[in-house]
ZAKOLNU-216845 format. One record per residue (C-alpha): x, y, z. Coordinates in steps of 0.001 Angstrom, whole numbers. Example, Ala and Ser with C-alpha at 12.3 -4.5 7.8 and 13.67 -1.06 7.14 Angstrom:
pt u:12300; v:-4500; w:7800 $
pt u:13670; v:-1060; w:7140 $
END
This chain:
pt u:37458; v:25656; w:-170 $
pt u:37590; v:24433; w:3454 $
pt u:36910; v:20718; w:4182 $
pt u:33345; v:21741; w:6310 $
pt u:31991; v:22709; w:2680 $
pt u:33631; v:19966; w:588 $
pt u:32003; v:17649; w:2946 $
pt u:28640; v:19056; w:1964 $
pt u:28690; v:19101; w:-1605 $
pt u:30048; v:15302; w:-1869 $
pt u:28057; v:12579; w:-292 $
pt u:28937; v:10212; w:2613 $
pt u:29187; v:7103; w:327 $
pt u:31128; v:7261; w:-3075 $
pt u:31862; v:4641; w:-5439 $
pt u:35692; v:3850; w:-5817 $
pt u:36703; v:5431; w:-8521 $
pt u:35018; v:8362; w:-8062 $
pt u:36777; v:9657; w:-4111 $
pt u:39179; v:11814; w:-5094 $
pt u:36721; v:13787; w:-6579 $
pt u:34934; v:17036; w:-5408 $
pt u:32967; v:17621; w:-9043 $
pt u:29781; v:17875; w:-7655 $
pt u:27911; v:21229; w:-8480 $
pt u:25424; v:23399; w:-7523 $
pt u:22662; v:24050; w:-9570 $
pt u:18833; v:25159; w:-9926 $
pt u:16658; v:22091; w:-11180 $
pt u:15824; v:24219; w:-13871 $
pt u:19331; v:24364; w:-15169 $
pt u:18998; v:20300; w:-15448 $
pt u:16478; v:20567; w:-18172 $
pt u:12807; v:21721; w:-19702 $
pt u:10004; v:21682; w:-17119 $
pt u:7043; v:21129; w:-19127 $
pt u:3373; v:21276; w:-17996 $
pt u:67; v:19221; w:-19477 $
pt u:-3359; v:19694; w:-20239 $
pt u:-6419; v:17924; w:-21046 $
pt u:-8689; v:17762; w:-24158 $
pt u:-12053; v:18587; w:-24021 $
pt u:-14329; v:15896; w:-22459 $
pt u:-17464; v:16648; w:-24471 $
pt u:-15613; v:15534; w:-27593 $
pt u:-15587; v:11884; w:-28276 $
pt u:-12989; v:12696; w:-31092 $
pt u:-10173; v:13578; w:-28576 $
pt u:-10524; v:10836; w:-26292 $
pt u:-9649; v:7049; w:-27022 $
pt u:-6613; v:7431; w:-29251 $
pt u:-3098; v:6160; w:-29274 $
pt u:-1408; v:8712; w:-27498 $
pt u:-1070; v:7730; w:-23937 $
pt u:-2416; v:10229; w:-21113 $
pt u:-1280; v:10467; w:-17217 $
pt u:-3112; v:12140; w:-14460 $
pt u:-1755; v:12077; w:-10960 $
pt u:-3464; v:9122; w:-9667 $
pt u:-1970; v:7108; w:-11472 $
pt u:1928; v:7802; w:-10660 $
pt u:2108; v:4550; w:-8084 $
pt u:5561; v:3012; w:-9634 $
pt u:8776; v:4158; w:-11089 $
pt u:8168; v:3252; w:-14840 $
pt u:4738; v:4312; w:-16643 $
pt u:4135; v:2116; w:-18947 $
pt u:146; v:2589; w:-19934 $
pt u:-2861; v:4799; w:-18705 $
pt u:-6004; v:4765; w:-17858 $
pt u:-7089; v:6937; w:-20678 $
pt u:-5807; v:8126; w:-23951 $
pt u:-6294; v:10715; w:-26511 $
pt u:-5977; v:11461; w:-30344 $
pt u:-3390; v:13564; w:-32152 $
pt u:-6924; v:16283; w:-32369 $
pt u:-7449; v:15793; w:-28650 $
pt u:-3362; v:16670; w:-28575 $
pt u:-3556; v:19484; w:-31267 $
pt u:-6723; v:21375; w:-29083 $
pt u:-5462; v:21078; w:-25970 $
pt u:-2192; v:22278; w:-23683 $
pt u:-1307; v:19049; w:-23377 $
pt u:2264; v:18259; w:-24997 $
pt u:3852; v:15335; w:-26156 $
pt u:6780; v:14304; w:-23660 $
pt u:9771; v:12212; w:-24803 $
pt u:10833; v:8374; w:-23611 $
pt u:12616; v:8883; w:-20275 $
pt u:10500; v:12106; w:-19262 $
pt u:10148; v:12594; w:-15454 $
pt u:6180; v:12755; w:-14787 $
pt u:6300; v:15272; w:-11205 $
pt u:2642; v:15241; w:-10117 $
pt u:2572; v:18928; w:-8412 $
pt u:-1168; v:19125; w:-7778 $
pt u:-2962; v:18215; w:-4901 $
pt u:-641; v:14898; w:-4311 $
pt u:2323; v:16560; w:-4788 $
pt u:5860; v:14744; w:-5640 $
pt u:5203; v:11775; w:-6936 $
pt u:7255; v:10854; w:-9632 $
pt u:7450; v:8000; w:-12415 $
pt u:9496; v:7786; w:-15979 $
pt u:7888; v:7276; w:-18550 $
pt u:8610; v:4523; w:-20948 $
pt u:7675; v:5992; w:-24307 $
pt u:5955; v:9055; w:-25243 $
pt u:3458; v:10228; w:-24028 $
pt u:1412; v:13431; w:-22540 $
pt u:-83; v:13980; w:-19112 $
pt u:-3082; v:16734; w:-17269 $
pt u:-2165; v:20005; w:-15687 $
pt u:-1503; v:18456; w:-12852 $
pt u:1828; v:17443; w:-13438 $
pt u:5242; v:19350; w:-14417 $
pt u:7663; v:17088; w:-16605 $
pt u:11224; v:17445; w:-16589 $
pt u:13076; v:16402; w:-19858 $
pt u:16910; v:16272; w:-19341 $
pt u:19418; v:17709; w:-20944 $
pt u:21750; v:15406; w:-22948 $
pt u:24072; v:16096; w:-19964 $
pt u:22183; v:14843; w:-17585 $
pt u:21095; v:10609; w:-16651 $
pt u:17399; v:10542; w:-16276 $
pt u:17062; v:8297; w:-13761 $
pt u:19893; v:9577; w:-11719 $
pt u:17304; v:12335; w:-11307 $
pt u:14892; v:10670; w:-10751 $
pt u:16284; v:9189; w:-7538 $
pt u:17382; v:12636; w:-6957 $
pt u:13509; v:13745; w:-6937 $
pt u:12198; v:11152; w:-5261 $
pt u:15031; v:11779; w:-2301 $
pt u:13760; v:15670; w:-2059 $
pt u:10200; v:14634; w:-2436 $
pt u:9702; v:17169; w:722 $
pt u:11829; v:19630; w:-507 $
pt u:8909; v:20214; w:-3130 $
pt u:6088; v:19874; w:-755 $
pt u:7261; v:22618; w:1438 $
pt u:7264; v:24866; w:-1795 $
pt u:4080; v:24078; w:-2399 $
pt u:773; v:26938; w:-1781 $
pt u:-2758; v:26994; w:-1815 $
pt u:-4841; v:26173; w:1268 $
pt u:-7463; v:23914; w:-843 $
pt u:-5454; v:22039; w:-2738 $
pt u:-1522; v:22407; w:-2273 $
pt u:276; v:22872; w:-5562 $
pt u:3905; v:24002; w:-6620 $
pt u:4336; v:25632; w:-9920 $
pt u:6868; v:25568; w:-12292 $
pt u:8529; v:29065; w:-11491 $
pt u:9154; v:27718; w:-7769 $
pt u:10410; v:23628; w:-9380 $
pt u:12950; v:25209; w:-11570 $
pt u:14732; v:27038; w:-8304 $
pt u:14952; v:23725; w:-6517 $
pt u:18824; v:23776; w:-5361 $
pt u:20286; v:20648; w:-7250 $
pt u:23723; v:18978; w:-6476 $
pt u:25180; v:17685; w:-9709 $
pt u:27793; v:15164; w:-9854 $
pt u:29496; v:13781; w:-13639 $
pt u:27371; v:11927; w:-15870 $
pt u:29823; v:9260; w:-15197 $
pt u:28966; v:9221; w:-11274 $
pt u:25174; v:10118; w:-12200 $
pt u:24980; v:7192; w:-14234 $
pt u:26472; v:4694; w:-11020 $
pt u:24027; v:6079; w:-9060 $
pt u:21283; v:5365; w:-10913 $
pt u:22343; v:1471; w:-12011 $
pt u:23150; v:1066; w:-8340 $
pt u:19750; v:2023; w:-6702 $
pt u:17621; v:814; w:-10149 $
pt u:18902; v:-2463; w:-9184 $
pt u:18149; v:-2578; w:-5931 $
pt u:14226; v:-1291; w:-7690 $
pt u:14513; v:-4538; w:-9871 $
pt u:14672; v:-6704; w:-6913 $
pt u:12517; v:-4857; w:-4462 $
pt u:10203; v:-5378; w:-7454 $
pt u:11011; v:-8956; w:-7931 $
pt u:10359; v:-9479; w:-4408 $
pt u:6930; v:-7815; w:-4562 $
pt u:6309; v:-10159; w:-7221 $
pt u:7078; v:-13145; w:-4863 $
pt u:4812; v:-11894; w:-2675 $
pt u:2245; v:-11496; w:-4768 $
pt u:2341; v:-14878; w:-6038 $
pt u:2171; v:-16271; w:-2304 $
pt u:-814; v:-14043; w:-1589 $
pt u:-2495; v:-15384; w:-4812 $
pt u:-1556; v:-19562; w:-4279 $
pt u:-3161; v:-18711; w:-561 $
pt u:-6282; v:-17363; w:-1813 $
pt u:-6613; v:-20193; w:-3668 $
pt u:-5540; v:-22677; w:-1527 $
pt u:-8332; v:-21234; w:748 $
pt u:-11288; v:-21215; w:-1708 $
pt u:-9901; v:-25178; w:-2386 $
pt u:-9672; v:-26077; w:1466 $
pt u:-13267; v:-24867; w:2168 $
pt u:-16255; v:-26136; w:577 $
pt u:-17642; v:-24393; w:-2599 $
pt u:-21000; v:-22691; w:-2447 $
pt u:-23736; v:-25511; w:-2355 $
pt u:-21435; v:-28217; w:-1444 $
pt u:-21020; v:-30593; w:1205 $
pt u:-16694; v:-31062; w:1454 $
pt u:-14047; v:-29363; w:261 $
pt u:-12304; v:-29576; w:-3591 $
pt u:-9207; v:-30011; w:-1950 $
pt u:-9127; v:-32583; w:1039 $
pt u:-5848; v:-33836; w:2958 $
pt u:-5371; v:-38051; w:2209 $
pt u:-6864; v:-38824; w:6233 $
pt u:-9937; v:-36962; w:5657 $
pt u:-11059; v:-37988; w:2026 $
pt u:-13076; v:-41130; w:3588 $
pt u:-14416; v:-39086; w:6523 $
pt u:-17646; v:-37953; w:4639 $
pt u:-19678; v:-34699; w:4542 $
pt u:-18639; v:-32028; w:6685 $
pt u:-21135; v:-30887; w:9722 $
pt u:-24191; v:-28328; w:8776 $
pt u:-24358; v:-26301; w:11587 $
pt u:-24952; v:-22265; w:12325 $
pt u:-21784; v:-20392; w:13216 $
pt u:-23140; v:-19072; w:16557 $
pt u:-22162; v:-22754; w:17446 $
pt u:-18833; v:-22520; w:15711 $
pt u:-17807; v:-19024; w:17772 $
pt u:-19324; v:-15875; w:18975 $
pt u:-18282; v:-12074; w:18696 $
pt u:-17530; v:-10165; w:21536 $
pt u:-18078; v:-6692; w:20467 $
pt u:-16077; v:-3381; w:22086 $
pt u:-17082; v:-910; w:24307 $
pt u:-18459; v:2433; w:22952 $
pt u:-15838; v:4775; w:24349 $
pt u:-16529; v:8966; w:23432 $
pt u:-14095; v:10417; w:21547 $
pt u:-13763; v:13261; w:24519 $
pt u:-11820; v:9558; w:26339 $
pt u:-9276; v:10256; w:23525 $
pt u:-5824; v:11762; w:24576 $
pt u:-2064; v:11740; w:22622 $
pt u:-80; v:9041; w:24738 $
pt u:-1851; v:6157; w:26863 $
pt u:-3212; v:2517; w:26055 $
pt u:-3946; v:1793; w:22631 $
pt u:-7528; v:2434; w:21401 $
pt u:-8404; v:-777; w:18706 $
pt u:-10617; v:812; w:16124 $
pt u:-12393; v:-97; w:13407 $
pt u:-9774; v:1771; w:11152 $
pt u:-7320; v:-427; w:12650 $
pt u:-8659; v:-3662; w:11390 $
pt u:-7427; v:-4074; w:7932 $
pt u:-7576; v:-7114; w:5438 $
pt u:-5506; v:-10031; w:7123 $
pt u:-3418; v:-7325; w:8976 $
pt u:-3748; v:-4572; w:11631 $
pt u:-3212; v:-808; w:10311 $
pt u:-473; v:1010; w:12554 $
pt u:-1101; v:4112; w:11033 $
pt u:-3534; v:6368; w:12706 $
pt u:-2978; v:5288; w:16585 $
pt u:-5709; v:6631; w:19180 $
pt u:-5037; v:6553; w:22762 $
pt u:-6865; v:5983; w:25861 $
pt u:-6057; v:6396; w:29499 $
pt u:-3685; v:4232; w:31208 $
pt u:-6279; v:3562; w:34353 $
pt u:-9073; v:2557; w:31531 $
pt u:-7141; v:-635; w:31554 $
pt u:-8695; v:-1599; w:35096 $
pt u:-11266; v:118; w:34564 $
pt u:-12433; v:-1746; w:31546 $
pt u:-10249; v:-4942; w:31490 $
pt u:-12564; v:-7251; w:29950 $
pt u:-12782; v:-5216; w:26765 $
pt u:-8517; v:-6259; w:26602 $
pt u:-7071; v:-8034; w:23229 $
pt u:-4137; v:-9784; w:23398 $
pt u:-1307; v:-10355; w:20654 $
pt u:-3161; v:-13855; w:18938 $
pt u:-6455; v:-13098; w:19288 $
pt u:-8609; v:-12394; w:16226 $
pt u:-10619; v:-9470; w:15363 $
pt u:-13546; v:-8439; w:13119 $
pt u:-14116; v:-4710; w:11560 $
pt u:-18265; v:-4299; w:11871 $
pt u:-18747; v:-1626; w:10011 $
pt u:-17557; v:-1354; w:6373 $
pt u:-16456; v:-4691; w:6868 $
pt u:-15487; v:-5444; w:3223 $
pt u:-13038; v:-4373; w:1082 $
pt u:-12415; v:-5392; w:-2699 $
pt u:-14308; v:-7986; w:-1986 $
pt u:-12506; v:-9420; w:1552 $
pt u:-13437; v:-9542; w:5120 $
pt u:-11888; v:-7308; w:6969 $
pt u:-10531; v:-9638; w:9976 $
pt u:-6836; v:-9868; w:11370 $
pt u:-4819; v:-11820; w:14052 $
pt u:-4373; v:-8931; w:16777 $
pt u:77; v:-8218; w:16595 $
pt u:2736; v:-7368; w:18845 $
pt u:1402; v:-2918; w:18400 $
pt u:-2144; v:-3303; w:19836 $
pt u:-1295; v:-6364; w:22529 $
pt u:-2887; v:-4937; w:26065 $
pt u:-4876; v:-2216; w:23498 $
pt u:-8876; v:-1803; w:24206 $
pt u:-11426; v:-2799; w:21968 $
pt u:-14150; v:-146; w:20157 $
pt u:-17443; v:-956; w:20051 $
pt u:-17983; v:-1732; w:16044 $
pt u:-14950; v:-3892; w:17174 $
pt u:-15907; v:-7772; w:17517 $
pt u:-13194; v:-10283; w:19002 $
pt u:-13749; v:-13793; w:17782 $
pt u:-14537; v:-16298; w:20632 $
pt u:-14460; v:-20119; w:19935 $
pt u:-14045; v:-23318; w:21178 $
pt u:-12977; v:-24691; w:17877 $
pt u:-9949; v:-24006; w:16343 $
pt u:-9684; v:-20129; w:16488 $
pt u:-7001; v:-20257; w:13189 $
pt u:-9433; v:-22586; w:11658 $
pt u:-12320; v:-19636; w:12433 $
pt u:-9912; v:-17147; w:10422 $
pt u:-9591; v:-18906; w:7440 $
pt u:-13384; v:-19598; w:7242 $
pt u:-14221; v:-16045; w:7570 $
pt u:-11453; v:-15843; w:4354 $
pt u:-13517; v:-17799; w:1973 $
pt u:-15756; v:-16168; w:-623 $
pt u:-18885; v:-17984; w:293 $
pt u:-18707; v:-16466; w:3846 $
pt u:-17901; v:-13099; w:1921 $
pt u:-20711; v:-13451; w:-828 $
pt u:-23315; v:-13610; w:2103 $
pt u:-21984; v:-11506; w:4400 $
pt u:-22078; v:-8921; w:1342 $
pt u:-25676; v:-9526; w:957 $
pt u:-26633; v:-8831; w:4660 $
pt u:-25003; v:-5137; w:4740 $
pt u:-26172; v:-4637; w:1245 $
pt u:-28196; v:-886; w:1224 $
pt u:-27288; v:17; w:4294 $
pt u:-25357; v:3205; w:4971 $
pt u:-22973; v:2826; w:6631 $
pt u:-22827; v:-1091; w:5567 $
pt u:-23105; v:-2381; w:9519 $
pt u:-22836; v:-6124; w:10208 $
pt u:-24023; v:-7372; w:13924 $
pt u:-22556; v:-10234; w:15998 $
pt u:-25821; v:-11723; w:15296 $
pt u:-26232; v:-11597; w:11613 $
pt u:-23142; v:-12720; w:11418 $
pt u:-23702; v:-15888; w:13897 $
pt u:-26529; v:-16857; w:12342 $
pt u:-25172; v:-17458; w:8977 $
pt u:-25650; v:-21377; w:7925 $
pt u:-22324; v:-23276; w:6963 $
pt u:-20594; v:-26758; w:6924 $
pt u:-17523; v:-27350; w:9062 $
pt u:-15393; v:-30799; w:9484 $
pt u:-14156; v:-32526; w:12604 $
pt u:-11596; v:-30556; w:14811 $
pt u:-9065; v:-32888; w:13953 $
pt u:-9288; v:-32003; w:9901 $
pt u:-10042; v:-28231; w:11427 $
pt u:-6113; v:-28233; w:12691 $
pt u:-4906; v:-30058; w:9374 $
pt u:-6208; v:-26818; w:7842 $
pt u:-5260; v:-24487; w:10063 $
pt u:-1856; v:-25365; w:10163 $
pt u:-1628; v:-25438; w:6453 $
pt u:-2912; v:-22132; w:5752 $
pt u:-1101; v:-20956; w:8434 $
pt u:2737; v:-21973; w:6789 $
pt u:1519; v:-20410; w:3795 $
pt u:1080; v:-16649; w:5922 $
pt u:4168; v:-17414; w:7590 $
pt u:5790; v:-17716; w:4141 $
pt u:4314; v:-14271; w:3276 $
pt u:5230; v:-12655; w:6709 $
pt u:8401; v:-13662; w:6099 $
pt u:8778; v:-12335; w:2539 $
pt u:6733; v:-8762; w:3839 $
pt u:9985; v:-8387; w:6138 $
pt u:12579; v:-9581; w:3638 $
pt u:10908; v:-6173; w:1667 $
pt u:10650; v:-3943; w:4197 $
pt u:14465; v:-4603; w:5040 $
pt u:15418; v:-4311; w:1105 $
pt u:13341; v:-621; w:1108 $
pt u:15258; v:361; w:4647 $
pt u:18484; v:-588; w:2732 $
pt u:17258; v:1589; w:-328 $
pt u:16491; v:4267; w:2135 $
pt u:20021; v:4330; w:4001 $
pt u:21842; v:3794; w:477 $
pt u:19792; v:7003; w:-1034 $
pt u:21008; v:9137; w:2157 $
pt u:24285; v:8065; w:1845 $
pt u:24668; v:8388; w:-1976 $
pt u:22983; v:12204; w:-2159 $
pt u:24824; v:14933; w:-411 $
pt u:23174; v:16514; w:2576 $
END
């Protein structure tokens, strides 16, 4: 066998022990195991549903290990139905609709028609596989058909070409790369926990609903007395976008700023409109800089937050839509973020758009909302606070991203191809 094809049945990075070795094999996926399909009880019958015999459905494949679901059924619901029982350690491949996603399950369990389940052989290392899926994710999208809903059956999964390595290398691939899962999740965890100590520390930094100060006050401020009523038109304005037409719209340009590109405490990079290059003259005062703050006014809450985010380094120079608002202020502009963070600000906001469809807020409604603010001196204390604690969580965001672009090169490296 000449070098050219050794080189592309053994991949770039090997572990140690295993480089003298050229033991990897071809094979059809369907030679790794039992593909095995699901079903779903009937719905008018309370007597299948509700059980102890968990039940997937491709919606909710978001993680590597599935653990519970949203729904369950009976052992009747499983005996009157196509649905089958899978083992511990299954491979759940959603191939409906949302095809490729994959997760392990944990213990048994049985899933809807919209998934095909690989059980593997006692050859084989589950997870190595699983990796192995999750690397070829395309592999199975571009087998897919159907111009409704995409969908890949199980005749055309079983003739995915598989490389196979030993058990012995299948099973250092796997510990290698669920590790670097563990802390990836870990990490996620971290994050989490930061997001959660800042909500809170905002709700605590901001007077409660029918109160005058704050829970939570810093020592130089606690003798300082109520904070200021006052109507938020006096605390900043909106300055709302330009209505450009969507015929303005062309591939490569200046950055359009849309209201699908205001997100909760972030921008969205990923559906980018572009505008002319000469609009930027044209229209100059409708410019956002990197640091400047900007409001989403329509469908402006999500899960119960604002959507409003410090403008980054992708839509600096960018031009602002009209449902658009940039936050204006004379007070302390971070100070004017965290305010429109709390859920008092939220809860009346919420009432305001409340029956209307599309749920539209205006600069005025908005400015003419009644609130208490402190001094500017006690607005910077807080500011500055909240802001270390989203520098904290920027930080950890790009500690993740750089363990999942590690993942990524490691998963290239460690699969032939």
């Amino acid at each position: 066998m000449s070098e050219e094809i050794i080189n592309k049945l053994v991949p770039k990075l090997r572990f140690p022990e295993f480089m003298e070795r050229n033991d990897w094999e071809e094979k059809n996926l369907g030679e790794i195991g039992e593909f095995v399909g699901g079903g779903t009880p009937d719905t008018t019958i309370p007597e299948y549903w509700d059980g102890e015999i968990e039940w997937f459905t491709p919606t909710e494949v978001k993680e590597r290990n599935l653990k519970k679901s949203i729904r369950t059924i009976t052992e009747l619901g499983l005996k009157n139905s196509s649905a089958k029982l899978l083992p511990k350690g299954a491979l759940l491949i959603t191939t409906r609709a949302t095809i490729g996603d994959i997760g392990i399950a944990t213990d048994m369990c049985t899933t809807n028609q919209g998934f095909q389940s690989l059980i593997v052989n006692n050859t084989e290392i589950n997870t190595f596989w699983y990796f192995f899926l999750v690397q070829n994710k395309k592999e199975l999208i571009k087998r897919s058909s159907g111009s409704t809903f995409p969908e890949i059956g199980k005749n055309e999964i079983i003739k995915v070409k598989a490389l196979r390595p030993s058990k012995q290398e299948q099973q250092k691939i796997a510990d290698c790369l669920s590790s670097l899962d563990d802390l990836i999740s870990a990490q996620n965890q971290k994050l989490e926990a930061l997001k959660t100590y800042k909500k809170g520390m905002v709700q605590q930094l901001f007077p409660a609903e029918g109160e005058t100060v704050p829970q939570l006050r810093f020592p130089e401020f606690r003798d300082s007395g109520d904070w200021i009523f006052t109507c938020l038109k006096d605390v900043f304005t909106i300055f709302q976008g330009f209505a450009f037409s969507s015929d303005d719209s062309i591939n490569e340009g200046i950055r359009w700023l849309k209201i699908a590109d205001v997100s909760i405490q972030q921008m969205n990079h990923n559906a980018p409109s572009f505008l002319p290059i000469d609009f930027t003259e044209k229209y100059k005062k409708f410019l956002v800089r990197k640091g400047d703050y900007v409001i989403a006014l329509t469908r402006p809450i999500l899960s119960k937050e604002l959507k409003v985010a410090k403008v980054d380094q992708v839509f600096d120079g960018s031009l602002l839509n009209q449902r658009v608002g940039k936050l204006i202020t004379n007070n302390n502009i971070a100070f004017v973020y965290y305010l429109l963070q709390t859920s008092t600000l939220i809860s009346i906001i919420e009432q305001k758009i409340a029956g209307n469809e599309p749920p539209n807020l205006s600069a005025q409604q908005i400015e003419n909302i009644e609130i208490y603010i402190p001094t500017k001196p006690e607005q910077q204390k807080i500011a500055d606070c909240l802001s270390s604690l989203d520098e904290q969580i920027s930080a950890q965001k790009e500690k993740i991203a750089a363990l999942k672009q590690h993942k990524k090169g490691l998963m290239q490296g460690l699969f032939p191809g």
